[in-house]
C-alpha positions in Angstrom: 112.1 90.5 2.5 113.1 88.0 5.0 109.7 88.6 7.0 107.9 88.7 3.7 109.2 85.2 3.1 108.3 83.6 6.4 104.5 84.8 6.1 104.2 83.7 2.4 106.0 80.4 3.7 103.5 80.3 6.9 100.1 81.2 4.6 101.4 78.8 2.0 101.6 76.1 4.6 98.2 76.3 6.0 96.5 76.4 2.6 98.7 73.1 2.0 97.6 71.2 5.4 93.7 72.9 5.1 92.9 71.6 1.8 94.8 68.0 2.2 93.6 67.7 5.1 89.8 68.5 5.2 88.3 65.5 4.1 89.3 64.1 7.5 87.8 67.7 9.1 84.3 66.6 7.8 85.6 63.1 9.2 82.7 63.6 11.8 79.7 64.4 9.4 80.9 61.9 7.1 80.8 58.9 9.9 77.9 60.3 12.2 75.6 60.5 8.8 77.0 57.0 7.6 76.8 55.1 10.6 74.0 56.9 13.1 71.6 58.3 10.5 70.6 61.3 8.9 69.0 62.2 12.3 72.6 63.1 14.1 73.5 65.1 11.3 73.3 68.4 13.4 75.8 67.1 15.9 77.8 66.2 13.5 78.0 69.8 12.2 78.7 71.0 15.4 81.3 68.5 16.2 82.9 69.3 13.2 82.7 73.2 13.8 84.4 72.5 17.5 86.8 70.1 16.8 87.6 72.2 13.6 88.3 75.6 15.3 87.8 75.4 19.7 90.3 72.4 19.7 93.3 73.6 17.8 92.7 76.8 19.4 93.4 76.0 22.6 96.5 73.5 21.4 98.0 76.6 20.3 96.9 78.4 23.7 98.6 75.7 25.9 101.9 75.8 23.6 101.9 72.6 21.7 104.8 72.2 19.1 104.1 73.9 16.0 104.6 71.0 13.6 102.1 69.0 15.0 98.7 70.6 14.2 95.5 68.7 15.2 92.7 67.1 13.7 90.0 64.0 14.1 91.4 60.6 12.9 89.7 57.7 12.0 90.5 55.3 14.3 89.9 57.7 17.2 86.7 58.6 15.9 85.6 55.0 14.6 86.4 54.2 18.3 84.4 57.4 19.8 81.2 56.6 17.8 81.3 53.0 18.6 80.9 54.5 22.5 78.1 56.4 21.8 76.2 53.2 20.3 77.3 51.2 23.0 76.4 53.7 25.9 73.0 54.8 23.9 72.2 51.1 23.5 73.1 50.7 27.3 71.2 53.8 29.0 67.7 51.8 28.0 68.9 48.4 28.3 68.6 48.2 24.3 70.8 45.5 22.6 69.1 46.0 19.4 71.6 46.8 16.2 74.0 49.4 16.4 72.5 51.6 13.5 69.1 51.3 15.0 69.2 54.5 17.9 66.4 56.0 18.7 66.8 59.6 19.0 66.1 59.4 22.9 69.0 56.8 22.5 71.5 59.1 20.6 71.1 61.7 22.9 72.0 59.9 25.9 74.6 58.0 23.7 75.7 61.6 23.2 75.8 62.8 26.7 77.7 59.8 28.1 79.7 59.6 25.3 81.1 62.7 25.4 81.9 62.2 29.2 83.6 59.1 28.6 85.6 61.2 26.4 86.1 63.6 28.4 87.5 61.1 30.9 90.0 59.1 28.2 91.1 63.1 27.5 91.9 63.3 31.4 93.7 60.1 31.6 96.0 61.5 28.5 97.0 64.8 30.5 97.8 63.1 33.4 100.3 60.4 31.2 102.0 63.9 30.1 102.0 65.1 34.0 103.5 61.9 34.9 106.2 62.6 31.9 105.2 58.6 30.4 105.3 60.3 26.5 108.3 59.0 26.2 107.4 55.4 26.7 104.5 55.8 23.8 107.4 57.5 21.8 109.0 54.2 22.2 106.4 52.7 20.0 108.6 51.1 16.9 108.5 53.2 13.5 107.1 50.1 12.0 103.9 50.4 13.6 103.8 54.1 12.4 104.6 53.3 8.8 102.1 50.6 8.8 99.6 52.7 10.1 100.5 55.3 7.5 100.6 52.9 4.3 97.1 51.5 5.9 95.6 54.5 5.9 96.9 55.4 2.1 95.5 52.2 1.0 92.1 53.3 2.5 92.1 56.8 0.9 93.1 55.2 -2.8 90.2 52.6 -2.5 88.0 55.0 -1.1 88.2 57.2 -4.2 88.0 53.8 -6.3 84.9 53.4 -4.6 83.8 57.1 -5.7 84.9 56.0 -9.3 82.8 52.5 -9.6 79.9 54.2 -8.0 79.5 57.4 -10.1 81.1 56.5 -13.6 84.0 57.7 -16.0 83.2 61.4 -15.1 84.4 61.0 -11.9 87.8 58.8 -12.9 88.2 62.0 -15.3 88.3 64.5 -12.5 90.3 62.5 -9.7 92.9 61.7 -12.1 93.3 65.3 -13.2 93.5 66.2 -10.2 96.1 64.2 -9.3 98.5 64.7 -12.4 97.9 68.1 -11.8 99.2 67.8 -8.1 102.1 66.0 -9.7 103.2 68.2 -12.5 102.3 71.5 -10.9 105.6 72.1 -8.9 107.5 71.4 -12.6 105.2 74.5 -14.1 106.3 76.9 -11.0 110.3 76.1 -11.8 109.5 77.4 -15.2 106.7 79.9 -14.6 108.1 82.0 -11.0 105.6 84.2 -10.1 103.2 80.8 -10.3 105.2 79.8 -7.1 102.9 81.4 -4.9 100.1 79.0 -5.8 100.0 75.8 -4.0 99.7 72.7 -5.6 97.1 71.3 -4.0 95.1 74.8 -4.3 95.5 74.4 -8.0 94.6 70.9 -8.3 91.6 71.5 -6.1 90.2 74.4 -9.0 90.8 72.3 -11.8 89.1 69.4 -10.0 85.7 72.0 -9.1 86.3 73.7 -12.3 85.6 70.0 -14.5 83.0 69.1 -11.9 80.6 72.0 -13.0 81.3 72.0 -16.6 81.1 68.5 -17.0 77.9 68.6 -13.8 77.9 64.3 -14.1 78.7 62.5 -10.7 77.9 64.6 -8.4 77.0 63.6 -4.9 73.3 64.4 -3.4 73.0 67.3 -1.4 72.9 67.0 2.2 69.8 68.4 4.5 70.2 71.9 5.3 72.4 72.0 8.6 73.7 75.3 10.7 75.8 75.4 14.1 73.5 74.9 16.5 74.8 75.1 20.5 72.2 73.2 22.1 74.5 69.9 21.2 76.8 71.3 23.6 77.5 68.2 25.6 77.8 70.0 29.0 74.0 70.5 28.3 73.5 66.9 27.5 74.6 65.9 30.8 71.8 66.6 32.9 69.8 64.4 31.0 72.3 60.8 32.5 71.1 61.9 35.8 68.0 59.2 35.4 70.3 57.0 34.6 72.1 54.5 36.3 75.1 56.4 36.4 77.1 53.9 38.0 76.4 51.2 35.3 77.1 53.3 32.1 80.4 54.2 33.9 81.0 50.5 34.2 80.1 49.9 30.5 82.1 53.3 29.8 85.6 52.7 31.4 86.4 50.2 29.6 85.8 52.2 26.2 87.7 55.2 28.2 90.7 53.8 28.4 90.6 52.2 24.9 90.1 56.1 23.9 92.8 57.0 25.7 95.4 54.5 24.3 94.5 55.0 20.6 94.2 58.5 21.3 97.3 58.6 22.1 98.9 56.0 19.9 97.6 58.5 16.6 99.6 61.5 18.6 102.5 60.1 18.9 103.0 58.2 15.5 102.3 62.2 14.3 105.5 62.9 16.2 106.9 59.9 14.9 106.6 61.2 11.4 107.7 64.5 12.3 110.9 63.6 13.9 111.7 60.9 11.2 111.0 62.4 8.2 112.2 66.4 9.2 114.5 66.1 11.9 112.3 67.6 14.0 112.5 67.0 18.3 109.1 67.4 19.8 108.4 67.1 23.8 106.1 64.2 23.7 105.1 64.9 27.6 104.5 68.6 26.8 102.3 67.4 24.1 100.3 64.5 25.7 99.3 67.7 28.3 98.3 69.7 25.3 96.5 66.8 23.3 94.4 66.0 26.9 93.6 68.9 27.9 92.5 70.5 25.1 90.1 67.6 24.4 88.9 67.7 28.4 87.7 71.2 27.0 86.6 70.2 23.8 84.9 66.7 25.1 82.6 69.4 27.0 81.8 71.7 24.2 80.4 68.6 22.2 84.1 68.0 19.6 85.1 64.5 18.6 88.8 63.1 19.7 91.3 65.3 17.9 94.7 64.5 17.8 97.9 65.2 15.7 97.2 64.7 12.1 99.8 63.8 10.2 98.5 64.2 6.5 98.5 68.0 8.0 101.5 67.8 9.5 103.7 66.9 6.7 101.4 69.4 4.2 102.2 71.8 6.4 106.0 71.5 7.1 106.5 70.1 3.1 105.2 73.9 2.0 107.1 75.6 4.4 105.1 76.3 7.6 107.4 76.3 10.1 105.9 78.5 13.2 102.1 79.6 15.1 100.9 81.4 11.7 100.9 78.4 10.1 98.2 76.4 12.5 96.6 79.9 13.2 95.8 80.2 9.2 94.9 76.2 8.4 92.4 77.0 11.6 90.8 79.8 10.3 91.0 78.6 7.1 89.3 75.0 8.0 86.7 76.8 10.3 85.3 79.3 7.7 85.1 76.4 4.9 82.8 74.0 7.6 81.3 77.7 9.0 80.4 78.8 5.2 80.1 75.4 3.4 77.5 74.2 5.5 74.5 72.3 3.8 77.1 71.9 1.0 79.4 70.1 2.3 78.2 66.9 1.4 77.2 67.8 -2.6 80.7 68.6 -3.6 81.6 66.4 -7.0 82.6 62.6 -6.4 85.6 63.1 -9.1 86.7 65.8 -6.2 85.8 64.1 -3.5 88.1 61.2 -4.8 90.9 63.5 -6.2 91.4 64.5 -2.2 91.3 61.4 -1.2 94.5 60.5 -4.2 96.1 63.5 -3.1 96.2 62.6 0.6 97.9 59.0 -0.4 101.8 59.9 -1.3 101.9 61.9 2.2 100.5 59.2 4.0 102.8 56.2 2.5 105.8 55.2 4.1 108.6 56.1 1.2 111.5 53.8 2.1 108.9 51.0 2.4 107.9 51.6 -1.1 111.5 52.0 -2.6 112.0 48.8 -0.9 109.0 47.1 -2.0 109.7 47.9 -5.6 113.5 46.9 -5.7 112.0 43.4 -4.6 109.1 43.6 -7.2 112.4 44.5 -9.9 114.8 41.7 -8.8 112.0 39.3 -7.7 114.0 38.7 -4.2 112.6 38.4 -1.3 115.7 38.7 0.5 118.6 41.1 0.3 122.2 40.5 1.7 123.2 42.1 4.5 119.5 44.0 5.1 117.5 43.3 8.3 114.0 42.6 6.5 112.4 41.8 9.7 110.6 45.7 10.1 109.8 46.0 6.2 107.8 42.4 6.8 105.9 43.9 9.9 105.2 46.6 8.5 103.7 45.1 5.2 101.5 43.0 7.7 100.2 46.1 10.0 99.0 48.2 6.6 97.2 45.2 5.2 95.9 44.8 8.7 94.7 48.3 8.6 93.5 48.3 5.4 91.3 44.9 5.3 90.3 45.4 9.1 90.9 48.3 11.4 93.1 51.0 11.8 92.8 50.5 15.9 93.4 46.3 15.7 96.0 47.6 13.1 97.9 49.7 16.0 97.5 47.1 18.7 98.7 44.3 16.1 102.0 46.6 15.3 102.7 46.9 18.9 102.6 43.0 19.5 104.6 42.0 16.6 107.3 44.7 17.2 107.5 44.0 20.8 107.8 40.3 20.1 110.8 41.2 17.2 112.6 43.3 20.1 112.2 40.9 22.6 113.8 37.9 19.9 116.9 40.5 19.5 116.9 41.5 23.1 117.2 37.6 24.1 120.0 37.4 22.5 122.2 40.6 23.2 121.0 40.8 26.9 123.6 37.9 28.1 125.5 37.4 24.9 126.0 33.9 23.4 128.6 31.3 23.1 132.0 32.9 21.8 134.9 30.5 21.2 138.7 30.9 21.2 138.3 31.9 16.9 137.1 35.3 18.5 138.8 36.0 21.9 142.5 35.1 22.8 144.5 35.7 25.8 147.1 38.5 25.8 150.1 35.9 25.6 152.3 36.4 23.0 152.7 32.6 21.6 154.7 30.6 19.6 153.3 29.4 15.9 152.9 25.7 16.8 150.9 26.9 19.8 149.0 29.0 17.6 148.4 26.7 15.1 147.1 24.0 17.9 144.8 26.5 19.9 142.8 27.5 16.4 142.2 23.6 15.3 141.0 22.9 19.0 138.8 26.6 19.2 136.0 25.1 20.1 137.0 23.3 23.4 137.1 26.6 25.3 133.4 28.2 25.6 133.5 31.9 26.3 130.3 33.9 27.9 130.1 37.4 28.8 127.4 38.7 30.9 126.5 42.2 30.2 124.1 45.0 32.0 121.5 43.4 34.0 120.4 40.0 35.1 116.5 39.7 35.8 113.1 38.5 35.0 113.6 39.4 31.4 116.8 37.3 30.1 117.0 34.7 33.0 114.9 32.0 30.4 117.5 32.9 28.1 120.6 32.2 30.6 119.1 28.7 31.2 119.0 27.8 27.4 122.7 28.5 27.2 124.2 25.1 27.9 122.0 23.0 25.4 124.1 26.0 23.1 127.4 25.0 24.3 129.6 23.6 21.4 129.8 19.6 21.9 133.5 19.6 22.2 134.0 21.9 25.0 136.1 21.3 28.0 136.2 24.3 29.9 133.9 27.9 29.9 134.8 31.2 31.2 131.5 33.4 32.2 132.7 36.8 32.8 130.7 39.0 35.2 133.1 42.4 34.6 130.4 44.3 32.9 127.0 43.0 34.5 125.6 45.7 36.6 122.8 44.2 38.8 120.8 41.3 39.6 117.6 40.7 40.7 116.5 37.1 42.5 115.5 35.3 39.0 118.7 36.1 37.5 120.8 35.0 40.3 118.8 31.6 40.0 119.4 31.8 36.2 123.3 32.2 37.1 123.1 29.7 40.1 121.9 26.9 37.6 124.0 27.5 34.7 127.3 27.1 36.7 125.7 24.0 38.7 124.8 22.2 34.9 128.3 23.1 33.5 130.2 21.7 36.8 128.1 18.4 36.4 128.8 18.2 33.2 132.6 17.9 34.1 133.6 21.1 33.0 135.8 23.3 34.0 134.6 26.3 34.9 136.3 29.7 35.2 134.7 33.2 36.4 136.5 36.3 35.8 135.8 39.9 36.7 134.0 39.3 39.8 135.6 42.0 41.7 134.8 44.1 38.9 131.1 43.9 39.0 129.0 46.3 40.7 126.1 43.2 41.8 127.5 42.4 45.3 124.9 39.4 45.4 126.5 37.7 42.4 129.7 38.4 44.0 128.7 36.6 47.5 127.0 33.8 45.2 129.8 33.1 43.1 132.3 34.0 45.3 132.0 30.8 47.4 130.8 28.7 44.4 132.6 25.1 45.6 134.4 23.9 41.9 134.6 26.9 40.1 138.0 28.9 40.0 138.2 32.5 39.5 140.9 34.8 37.7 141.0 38.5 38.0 139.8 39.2 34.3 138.7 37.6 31.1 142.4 37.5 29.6 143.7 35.6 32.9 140.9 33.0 32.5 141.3 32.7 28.5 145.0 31.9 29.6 144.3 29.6 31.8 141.9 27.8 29.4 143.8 27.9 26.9 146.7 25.9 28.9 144.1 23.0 29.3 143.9 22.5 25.5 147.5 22.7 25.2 148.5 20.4 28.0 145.9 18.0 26.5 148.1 17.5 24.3 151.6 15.5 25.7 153.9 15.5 23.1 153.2 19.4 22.0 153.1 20.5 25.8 156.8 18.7 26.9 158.0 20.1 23.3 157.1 23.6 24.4 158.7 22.9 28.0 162.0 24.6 26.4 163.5 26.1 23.7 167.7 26.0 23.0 168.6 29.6 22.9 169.8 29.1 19.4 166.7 28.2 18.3 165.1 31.5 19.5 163.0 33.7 17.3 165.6 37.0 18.0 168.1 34.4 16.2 166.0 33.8 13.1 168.2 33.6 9.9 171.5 33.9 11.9 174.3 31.5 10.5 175.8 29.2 12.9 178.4 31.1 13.3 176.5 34.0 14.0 174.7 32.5 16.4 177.8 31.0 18.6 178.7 34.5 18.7 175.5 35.9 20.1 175.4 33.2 23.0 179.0 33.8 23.9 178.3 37.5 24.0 175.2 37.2 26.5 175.2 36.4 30.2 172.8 33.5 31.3 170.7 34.0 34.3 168.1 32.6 36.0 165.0 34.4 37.7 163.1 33.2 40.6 158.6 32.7 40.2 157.1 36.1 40.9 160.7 38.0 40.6 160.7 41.0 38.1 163.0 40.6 35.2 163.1 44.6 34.8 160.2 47.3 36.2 158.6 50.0 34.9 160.4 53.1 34.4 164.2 51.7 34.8 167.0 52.4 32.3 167.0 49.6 29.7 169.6 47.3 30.3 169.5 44.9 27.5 166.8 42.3 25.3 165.9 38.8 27.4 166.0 35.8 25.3 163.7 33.1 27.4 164.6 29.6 27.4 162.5 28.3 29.8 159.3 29.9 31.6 156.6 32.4 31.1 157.1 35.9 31.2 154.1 38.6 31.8 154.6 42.7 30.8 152.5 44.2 33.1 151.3 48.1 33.0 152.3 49.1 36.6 155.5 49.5 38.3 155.6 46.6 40.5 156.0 43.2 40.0 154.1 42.4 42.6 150.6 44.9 41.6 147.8 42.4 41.5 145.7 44.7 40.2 148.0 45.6 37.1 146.9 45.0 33.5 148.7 42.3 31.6 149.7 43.8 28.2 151.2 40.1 27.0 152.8 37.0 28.7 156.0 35.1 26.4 157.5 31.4 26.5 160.0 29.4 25.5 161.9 30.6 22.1 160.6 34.5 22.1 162.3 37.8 23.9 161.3 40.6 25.5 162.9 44.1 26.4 164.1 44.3 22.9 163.6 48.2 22.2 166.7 48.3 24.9 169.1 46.5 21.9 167.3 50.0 19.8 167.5 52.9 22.0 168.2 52.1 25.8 165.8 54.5 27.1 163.9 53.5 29.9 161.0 50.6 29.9 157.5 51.5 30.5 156.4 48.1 31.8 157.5 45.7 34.4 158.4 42.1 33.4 157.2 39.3 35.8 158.1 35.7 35.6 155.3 33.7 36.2 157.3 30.6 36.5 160.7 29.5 37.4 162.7 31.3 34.6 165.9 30.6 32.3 166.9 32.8 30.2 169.6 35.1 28.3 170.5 39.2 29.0 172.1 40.6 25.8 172.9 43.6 27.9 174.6 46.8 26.5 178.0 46.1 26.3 177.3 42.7 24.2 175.4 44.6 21.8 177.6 47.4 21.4 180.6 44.6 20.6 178.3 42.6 18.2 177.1 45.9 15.9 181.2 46.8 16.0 182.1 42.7 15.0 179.6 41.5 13.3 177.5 44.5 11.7 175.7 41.7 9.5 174.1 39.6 12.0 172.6 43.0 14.2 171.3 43.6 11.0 169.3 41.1 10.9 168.5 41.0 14.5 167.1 44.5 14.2 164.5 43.2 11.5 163.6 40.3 13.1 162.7 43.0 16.2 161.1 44.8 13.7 158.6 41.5 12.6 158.0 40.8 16.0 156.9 44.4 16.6 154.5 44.4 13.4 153.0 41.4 15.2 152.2 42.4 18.1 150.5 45.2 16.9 149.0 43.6 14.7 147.7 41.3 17.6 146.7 44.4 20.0 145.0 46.0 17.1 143.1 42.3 16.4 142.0 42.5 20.4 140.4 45.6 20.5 138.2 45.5 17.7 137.1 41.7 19.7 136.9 42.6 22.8 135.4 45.8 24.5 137.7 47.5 27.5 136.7 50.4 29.7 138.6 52.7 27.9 139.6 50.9 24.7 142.0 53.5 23.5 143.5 54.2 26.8 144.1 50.4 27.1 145.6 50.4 23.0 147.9 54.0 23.5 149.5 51.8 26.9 149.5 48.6 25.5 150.9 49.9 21.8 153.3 52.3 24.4 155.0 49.7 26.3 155.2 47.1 23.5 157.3 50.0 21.5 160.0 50.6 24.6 160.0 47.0 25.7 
């Protein structure tokens, strides 16, 4: 049953992407007879017959992806005619109109034509050889979309045109057709067994089935035509041997490569589709080899540019084609309906003709562009909050582009807009921007007044981190940085932790920043440098005469952050010490209380760069500091430079206080960084004041407990800020030694 499901599904699949997609099979006969004349009418059969059956063949011999089945596109083929003109007009020095070829001209057109294609098909098998698919991949969806709702647009006014042009009859049938397509898949939920009919085979015999009744609009009948291999280019060939070969090449190349890049521009927005709409992960290199050389092969047999269609594509993968039977039936399928339709081709009814062309539309449109263009139409907004509008905008502009001029200008148009939108985001999140002291904070643990000061006066310290790499591409932007700098600034830290190379422009870029920031008397402070992996940014900044340098951005934002505060006098000698009574431990004590605290503890004094306790010894008590700074520091010596700092506290704060808790051992080391005062409530004090005054540890224990819920409310504050090497590493150690301080 399984099996039987899977070949219904495959069948079903290439009747879907046959029928919706053979308007753009006859793509050839339709553009040959329209723009060259009746007279290339039998190549155009024969194109059709080649690129309809030899082509896809051999994409399916060479192992292309399944889901991307082949077919001639407009803008290749627009492009691919335009070569023969141009190459016919050029073999006999002719620069008469295009449409005016002589036959002797169309043949040679022909001939060179089709070896111009066969060298644009070369060109796109050696881009898969030299695995650059995913580069074209790279091509934004917008441009794809656009494409897409362009070539919608085209179908719908194409069957408009069919209506205008051959009356009421004709509106009748397309639009039968289409609500037919529409309503048909509601029938087969009621009706079962009518779920082995596709909806675009039914909508197709309705369509034919009105057309003869009604026999109105229907289109002349083209000139008998039959498969004829003498328009087998190899065959034409000869005949550029009397030509100055090495000028039509000249004229030729150009149009070669052009081939080539819209060639493979239609390829790869198939696979766009693909992968965006069904999940789908296609080799693009694989099928770049495919796509080229099965058009080398087919460029010799007399075909037209083929590439992956994806009107087919979807069609096919919609209904349920999902493997080799699926291409294998839409090419039989497509070959026996231009092998048998022959001279008929061309007299099937307008209101068909244009009920194709409706059908093709909804497959072609980009959904999410209409869902979003319709929610603007509803609320009359332009604008909605919190949506990047910036890719719906593009792509409204590339499929009015494609629609009012050309599908190829269209592509080309897509590419420049969305390269210049990347490039206006990349600008920006190559080197960062201007952060201030609102966003990034030192690790010091500080008081509220400090606190309070630091966020009125944010905008005095500048922060810029450099990320990834320094060249060509964002050095312009590094230079515009300082005219960015926030007027009341008096000191910047640039850190380099995270930038990964340099080239010569982005060391000038870094070179002149620094220089304009020192002349503009500020001070300037560069962390990480021993971090980053550049070694010439290190040797230029290294020796950088006025600049001073701190191991990592939380040393420099301390240092910084010290300048604002000493600017101001009063604050900075209030802050020089703090009575022990008066610290935070204390809070909410009564005086009595408090007397009996300080008589308990034992005052000491601790040395700059001494260790108040280490890493990994037994608790021996909570510090209250009363003059001094204090650093925790991950590792187990005081004297680790290379040791994290987890927090640095002042005047009127503690630290150590889980030993008052539990007395188990610390997992930090505590450093002064200055000349230090303070009080040790050791063991034996705290035993006595729980047994004496059971009250006041009381409240002791929940002002530990407030300071706790800050701090980790502050550690939790820094990591979503700030990004670390291994941010939960950093926030287990940090959250670790803050709860067994």
């Amino acid at each position: 049953m399984h099996k039987n499901t899977n070949i219904y599904n495959e069948t079903k699949g290439g009747i879907e992407s046959t029928l919706l997609g053979f308007s753009t099979s006859i793509g050839p006969i339709l553009l040959f007879v329209g723009i060259l004349g009746t007279q290339s009418l039998g190549a155009a059969y024969w194109a059709t017959l080649v690129t309809a059956t030899v082509v896809p063949a051999l994409c399916l011999l060479l192992r292309g992806h399944a889901a991307i089945l082949p077919s001639t596109r407009t803008a290749s083929l627009t492009t691919y005619i335009a070569l023969v003109i141009q190459l016919g007009l050029a073999s006999s020095g002719s620069t008469g109109p295009a449409g005016m070829l002589s036959m002797q001209q169309l043949l040679l057109g022909l001939a060179a034509g089709s070896l111009t294609f066969a060298l644009a098909s070369a060109l796109i098998l050696l881009a898969g050889l030299l695995r650059l698919g995913n580069i074209f991949k790279m091509i934004p969806s917008t441009v794809t979309s656009g494409i897409g709702n362009g070539t919608a647009l085209l179908l719908v006014w194409l069957a408009i045109q069919q209506v205008v042009h051959n009356g009421w009859t004709t509106a009748l049938i397309a639009g039968t057709m289409l609500l037919c397509y529409l309503l048909w898949p509601k029938v087969q939920a009621r009706i079962q067994w009518l779920r082995h009919v596709p909806s675009t085979l039914m909508a197709l015999a309705i369509g034919l089935a009105l057309g003869a009744n009604m026999g109105g609009g229907m289109q002349a009948a083209a000139a008998p035509v039959t498969a004829d291999a003498a328009w087998i280019a190899i065959q034409l060939w000869p005949m550029l041997m009397d030509q100055h070969f090495g000028h039509l090449l000249i004229v030729g190349l150009p149009g070669a490569i052009a081939l080539a890049l819209v060639m493979i521009l239609e390829s790869t927005s198939a696979i766009g589709v693909m992968e965006m709409r069904f999940g789908l992960h296609i080799d693009a290199n694989r099928q770049l080899v495919v796509l080229g050389g099965s058009n080398v092969a087919g460029a010799m047999l007399g075909a037209v540019p083929c590439t992956g269609s994806p009107l087919r594509c979807v069609a096919n993968w919609s209904a349920g084609g999902r493997g080799v039977g699926a291409a294998v039936t839409s090419l039989l399928l497509t070959g026996a309906l231009v092998l048998l339709g022959g001279s008929w081709l061309l007299a099937l009814p307008s209101g068909v003709v244009a009920g194709l062309f409706l059908l093709q539309a909804p497959l072609m449109v980009d959904r999410h562009f209409v869902q979003r263009l319709g929610e603007m139409l509803r609320t009359r907004s332009l604008h909605r909050n919190g949506t990047a509008d910036l890719g719906f905008w593009i792509t409204l502009v590339i499929s009015l582009a494609g629609f009012f001029g050309s599908l190829i200008w269209a592509c080309f148009m897509g590419i420049g807009l969305s390269a210049l939108a990347v490039l206006r985001q990349v600008s920006n999140k190559l080197t960062a921007q201007w952060a201030y002291l609102d966003r990034y904070r030192s690790r010091r643990v500080r008081s509220a007044g400090e606190i309070a000061n630091l966020a009125r006066q944010h905008h005095r310290v500048g922060v810029l981190r450099l990320t990834g790499h320094l060249f060509f591409g964002n050095s312009s932007r590094i230079t515009q940085l300082l005219e960015e700098l926030h007027g009341d600034a008096v000191a910047v830290v640039i850190d380099v932790s995270q930038v990964h190379d340099v080239d010569p422009s982005g060391l000038a870029a870094v070179n002149w920043i620094v220089r304009a920031l020192l002349d503009c008397q500020l001070t300037v402070v560069v962390t990480g440098l021993k971090r980053t992996a550049s070694g010439e940014l290190h040797e230029l900044l290294g020796h950088f005469i006025g600049v001073e340098h701190r191991v990592d951005l939380d040393y420099g934002l301390e240092h910084c952050e010290e300048l604002v505060l000493q600017s101001a006098t009063v604050q900075a000698m209030a802050l020089l010490s703090v009575p022990l009574g008066k610290n935070s431990l204390l809070a909410d004590l009564s005086e009595d209380d408090i007397t009996t605290v300080l008589m308990l503890g034992e005052h000491r004094e601790v040395a700059k760069g001494q260790a108040l306790f280490l890493r990994d010894d037994l608790a021996d008590g909570v510090w209250l500091l009363e003059e001094g700074a204090v650093s925790i520091l991950a590792g187990g010596a005081y004297d680790d430079s290379a040791a994290s700092r987890l927090a640095t506290f002042g005047p009127g704060q503690f630290v150590g206080e889980m030993g008052y808790i539990d007395g188990k051992v610390r997992s930090a080391t505590a450093r002064a960084d200055t000349p230090v005062r303070a009080m040790l409530l050791d063991k034996a004090s705290i035993a006595a004041l729980i047994e004496r005054q059971p009250t006041a540890a009381l409240i002791i224990t929940r002002n530990i407990a407030r300071e706790l819920s800050h701090r980790v409310r502050s550690t939790s504050a820094m990591l979503t800020e700030e990004s670390t090497d291994n941010p939960s590493e950093w926030a287990n150690s940090s959250l670790s030694a803050f709860s067994r301080l």
